[in-house]
C-alpha positions as CSV (number, residue, x, y, z in Angstrom):
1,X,-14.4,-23.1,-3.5
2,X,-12.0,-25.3,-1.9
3,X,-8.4,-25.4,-0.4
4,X,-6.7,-28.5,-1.8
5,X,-4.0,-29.6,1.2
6,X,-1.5,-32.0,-0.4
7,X,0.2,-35.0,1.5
8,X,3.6,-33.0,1.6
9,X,3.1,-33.0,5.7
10,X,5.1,-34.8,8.2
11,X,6.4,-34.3,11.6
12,X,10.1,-34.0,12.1
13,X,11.6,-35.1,15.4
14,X,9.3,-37.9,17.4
15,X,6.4,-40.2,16.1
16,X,5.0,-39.9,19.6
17,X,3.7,-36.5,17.7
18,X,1.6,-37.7,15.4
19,X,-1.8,-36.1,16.7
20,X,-3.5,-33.3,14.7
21,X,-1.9,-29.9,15.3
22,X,-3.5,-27.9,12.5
23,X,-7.6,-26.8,12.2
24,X,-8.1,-25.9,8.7
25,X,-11.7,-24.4,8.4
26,X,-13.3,-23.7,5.5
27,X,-14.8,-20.4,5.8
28,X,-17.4,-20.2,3.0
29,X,-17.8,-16.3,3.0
30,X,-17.9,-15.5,7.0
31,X,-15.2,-14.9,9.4
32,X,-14.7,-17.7,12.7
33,X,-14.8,-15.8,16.3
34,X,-11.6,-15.3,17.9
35,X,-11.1,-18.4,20.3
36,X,-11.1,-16.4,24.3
37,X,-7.6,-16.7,25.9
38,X,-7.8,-17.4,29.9
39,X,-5.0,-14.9,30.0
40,X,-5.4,-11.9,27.7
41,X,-2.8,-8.8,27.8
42,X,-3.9,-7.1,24.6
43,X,-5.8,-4.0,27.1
44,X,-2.0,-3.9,29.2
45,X,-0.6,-0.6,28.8
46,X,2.8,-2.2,27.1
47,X,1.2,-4.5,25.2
48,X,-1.8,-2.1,23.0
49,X,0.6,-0.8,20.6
50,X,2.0,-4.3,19.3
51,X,-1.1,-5.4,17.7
52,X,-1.5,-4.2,13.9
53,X,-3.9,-1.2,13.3
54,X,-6.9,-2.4,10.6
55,X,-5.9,-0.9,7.5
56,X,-9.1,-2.0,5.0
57,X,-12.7,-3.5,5.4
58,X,-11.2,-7.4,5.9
59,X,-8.8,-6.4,8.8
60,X,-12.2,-4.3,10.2
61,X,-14.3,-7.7,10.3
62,X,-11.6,-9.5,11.7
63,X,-11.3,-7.1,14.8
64,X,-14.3,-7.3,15.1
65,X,-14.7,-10.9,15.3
66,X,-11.9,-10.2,18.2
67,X,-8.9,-11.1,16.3
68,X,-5.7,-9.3,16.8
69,X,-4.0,-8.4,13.0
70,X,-0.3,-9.8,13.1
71,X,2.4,-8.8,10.7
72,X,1.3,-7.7,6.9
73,X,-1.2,-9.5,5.1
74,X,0.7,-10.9,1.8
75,X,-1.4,-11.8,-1.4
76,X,-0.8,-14.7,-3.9
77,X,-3.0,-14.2,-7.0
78,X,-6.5,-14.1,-5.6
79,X,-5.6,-14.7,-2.6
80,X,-4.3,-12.6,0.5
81,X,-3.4,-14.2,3.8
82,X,-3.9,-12.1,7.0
83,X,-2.0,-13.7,10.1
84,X,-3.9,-13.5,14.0
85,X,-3.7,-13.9,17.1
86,X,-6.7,-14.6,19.8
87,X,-4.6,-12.5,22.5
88,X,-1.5,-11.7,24.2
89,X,0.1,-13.8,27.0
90,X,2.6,-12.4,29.2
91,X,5.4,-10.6,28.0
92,X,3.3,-9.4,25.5
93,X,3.6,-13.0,23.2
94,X,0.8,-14.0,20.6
95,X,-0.5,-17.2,20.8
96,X,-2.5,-19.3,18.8
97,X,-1.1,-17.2,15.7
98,X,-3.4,-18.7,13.0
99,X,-4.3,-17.7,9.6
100,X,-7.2,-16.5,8.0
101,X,-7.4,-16.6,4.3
102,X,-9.1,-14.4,2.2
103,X,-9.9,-15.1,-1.5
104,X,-11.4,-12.4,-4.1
105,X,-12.4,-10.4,-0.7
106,X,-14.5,-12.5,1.0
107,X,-13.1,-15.3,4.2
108,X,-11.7,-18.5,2.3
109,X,-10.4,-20.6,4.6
110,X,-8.6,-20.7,8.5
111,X,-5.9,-22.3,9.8
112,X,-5.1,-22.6,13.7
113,X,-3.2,-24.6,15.9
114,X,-5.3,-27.2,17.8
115,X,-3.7,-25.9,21.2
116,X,-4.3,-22.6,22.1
117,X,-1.1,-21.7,23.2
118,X,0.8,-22.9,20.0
119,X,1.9,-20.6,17.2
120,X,1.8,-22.0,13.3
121,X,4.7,-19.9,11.0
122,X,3.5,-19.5,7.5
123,X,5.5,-19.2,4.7
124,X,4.2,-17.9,1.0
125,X,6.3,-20.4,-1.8
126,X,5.5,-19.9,-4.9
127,X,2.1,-19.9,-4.9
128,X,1.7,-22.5,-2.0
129,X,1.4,-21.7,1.6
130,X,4.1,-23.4,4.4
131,X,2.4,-23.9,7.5
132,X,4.9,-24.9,10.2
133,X,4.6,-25.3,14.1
134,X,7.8,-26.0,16.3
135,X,7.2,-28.2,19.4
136,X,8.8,-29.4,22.6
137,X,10.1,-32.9,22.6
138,X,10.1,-34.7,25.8
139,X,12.5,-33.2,28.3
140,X,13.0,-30.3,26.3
141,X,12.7,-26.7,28.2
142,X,9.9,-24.0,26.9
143,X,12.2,-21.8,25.7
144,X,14.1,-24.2,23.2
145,X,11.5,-26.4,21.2
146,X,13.3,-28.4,18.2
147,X,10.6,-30.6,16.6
148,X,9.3,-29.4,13.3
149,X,6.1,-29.9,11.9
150,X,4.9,-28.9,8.5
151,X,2.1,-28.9,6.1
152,X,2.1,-27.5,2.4
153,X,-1.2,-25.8,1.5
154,X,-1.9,-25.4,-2.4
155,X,-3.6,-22.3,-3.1
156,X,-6.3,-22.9,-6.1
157,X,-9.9,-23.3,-6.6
């Protein structure tokens, strides 16, 4: 089983951006360990309840594996994408909100940001997966990042 990724990527904004900013993993059946955050808030007292309870066996192995669950899962055919984070900066943010995908049940495939602190935005389109990560152009403040990148993700064997 395979994860075809199709050349409809790009980066919007700067050239200077061209390094990889997506892992895509390909599971094979088991489920990758949560990457450890320096700074982790999940345990704070404002932060436990933000988090996404497990609601079936997947979401169970994936806190287990020391994932936080993050928004719905959504499911395309076969497939059902669960979104994650590896912990909670301050203020309570995500980071490194990643994506595992499932496919008849079992782990399919990952995909995480190559920095740790970045979040990816995914998008179900007909049948494909968006996979998008804003990012800070030079000069630009933390807060107020306007470079776009994206990659479309065909979901089929």
């Amino acid at each position: 089983m395979r994860i075809f990724v199709i050349l409809f990527s790009g980066v919007l904004g700067s050239a200077a951006y061209a390094e990889p900013w997506l892992v895509v993993d390909d599971l094979q059946g088991t489920i990758p360990k949560a990457p450890r955050m320096q700074y982790d808030n999940r345990n704070e007292l404002l932060c436990k309840s933000d988090a996404r309870k497990p609601a079936d066996a997947a979401d169970e192995a994936l806190t287990a594996a020391g994932w936080l669950l993050w928004n719905k899962p959504e499911k395309v055919g076969d497939f059902v994408i669960r979104r994650v984070v590896p912990g909670l900066a301050g203020q309570c943010r995500p980071e490194g909100l990643s994506a595992i995908v499932f496919k008849n049940g079992l782990p399919h495939a990952a995909y995480v940001p190559s920095e740790a602190t970045a979040n990816l935005t995914f998008v179900l389109e007909a049948g494909n997966l968006r996979v998008s990560q804003k990012f800070g152009k030079p000069g630009e403040a933390m807060c107020c990042h306007t470079g776009i990148r994206e990659q479309m993700i065909v979901l089929r064997e």
